[in-house]
C-alpha positions, 0 to 999 in steps of 0.5 A, spaced: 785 350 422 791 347 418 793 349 411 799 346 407 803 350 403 805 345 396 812 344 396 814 341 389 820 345 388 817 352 386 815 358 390 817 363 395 815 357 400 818 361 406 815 368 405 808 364 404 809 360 410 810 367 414 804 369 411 799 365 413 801 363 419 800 370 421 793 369 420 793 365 426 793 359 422 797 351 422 801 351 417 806 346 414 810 346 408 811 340 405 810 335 398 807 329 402 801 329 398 796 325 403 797 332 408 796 336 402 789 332 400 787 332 409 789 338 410 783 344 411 786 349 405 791 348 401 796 353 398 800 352 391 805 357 390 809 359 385 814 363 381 818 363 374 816 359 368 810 356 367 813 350 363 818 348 369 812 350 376 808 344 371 814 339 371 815 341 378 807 339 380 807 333 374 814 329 378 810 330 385 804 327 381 800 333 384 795 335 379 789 329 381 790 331 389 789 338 387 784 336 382 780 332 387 780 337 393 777 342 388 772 336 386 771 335 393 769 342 395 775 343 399 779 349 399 785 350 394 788 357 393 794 359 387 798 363 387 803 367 382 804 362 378 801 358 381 794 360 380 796 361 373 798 353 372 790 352 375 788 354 368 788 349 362 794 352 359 800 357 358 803 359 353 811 362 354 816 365 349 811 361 343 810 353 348 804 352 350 804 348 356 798 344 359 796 346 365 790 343 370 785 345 366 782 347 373 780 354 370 777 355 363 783 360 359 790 360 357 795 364 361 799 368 355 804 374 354 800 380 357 798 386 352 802 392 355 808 396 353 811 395 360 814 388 361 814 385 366 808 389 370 811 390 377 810 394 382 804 396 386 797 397 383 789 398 385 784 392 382 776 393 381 773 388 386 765 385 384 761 385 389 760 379 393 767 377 393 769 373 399 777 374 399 778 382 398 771 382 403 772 389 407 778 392 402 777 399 399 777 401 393 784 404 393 788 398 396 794 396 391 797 390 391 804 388 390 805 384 383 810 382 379 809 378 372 808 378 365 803 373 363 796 373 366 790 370 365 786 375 360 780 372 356 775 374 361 769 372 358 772 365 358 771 366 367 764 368 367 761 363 371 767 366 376 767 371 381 773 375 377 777 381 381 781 384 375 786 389 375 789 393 369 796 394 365 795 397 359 789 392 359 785 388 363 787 382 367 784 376 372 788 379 378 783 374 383 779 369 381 774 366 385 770 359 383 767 356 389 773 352 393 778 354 388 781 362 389 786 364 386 791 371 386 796 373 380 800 378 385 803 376 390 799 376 398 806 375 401 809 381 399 802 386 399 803 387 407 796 389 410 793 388 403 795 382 403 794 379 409 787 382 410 786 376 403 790 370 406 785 372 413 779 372 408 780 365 405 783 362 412 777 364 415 772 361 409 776 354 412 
C-alpha cells in the first residue's frame, strides 16, 4: 500500500510520515504531483494560515490532482488545515480565501470563549463510520486551531464525526474516498494512529 504525503510547503510532513508509516504503509513525502495522482491514498497536511496552505497547494498547481482523485474514487485524506482548505472557502482575520470547493461550507472563527482550542478532547462518533471504527467513546484526541468548519447542516450527505468547544464542529468528515480530521492524528497517540490504520486499511 503506498500513500503520498503532499509537500506544497505546508504541514508537519515529518511527524506525518512517521505516523503513517507506522500503520505499515509505503510512504513518500513529496510534490511530484504525478506520484500524488498514482499513489493508492493521498495525504494532504497542513498548518497555520488558510490563505498561505492555499498559495502553497495554488504554486504547485495541486488543487485538480486532488480534485480528480476524489472525482475518481481514489482515496485523499486532509488533515489540520489541510482538511480545512477541502471546503469552499475560509475566512480569516475578515479574508476569505477560496478553497477547493471540495466539501460544502466556510471554515471560519470558532464560536468559543477559549481561542485557540488546544488540548486534548472527546468527539461523538456516527455509527458507520469507517475511520474511528473500533474506538470508544472516551477517546481524545490532540487539537490545536481556532477555525473550523461549523455549519453542519451544510455536510448532511457526509458522515460527520463532531467534536465540542463551547459549540460544535466537523472534528472528521467522511464522504466516500475524501475523509478528513481537524485534530492532529500525528500527535493523538494510539488514538491517532487507530485512525491512520482505519483509513490505510480502506486503501
Amino acid at each position: 500500500m503506498n500513500v503520498v504525503i503532499l509537500d506544497y510547503g505546508s504541514g508537519n510532513l515529518r511527524s506525518a510520515e512517521r505516523a503513517v508509516a507506522r500503520t505499515g504503509a509505503d510512504v513518500t513525502v513529496t510534490s511530484d504531483l504525478a506520484a500524488a495522482a498514482e499513489a493508492d491514498g493521498l495525504v494532504v497536511p497542513g498548518v497555520g494560515a488558510y490563505a498561505a496552505c492555499m498559495a502553497g497547494i495554488e504554486a504547485l498547481n495541486a488543487g485538480p490532482v486532488i480534485a480528480e482523485r476524489v472525482a475518481a474514487g481514489r482515496p485523499v485524506i486532509g488533515i489540520c488545515v489541510g482538511m480545512q482548505i477541502l471546503f469552499e472557502s475560509g475566512v480569516e482575520h475578515g479574508v476569505e480565501t477560496k478553497g477547493l470547493g471540495l466539501l460544502p461550507g466556510s471554515v471560519t472563527k470558532l464560536s468559543a470563549e477559549r481561542i485557540p482550542h488546544m488540548g486534548w478532547n472527546t468527539v461523538e462518533v456516527p455509527s458507520g463510520s469507517r475511520l474511528l471504527g473500533g474506538l470508544t467513546p472516551d477517546t481524545r484526541f490532540y487539537f490545536v486551531h481556532s477555525y473550523a468548519a461549523q455549519d453542519l447542516d451544510l455536510l448532511k450527505n457526509a458522515l460527520v464525526t463532531t467534536a465540542n468547544h463551547d459549540l460544535p464542529f466537523a472534528a472528521v468528515v467522511e464522504a466516500g474516498p475524501l475523509s478528513a480530521a481537524q485534530f492532529h492524528p500525528e500527535k493523538s497517540a494510539d488514538a491517532g494512529f487507530a485512525l491512520l490504520s482505519n483509513w490505510v486499511a480502506t486503501l
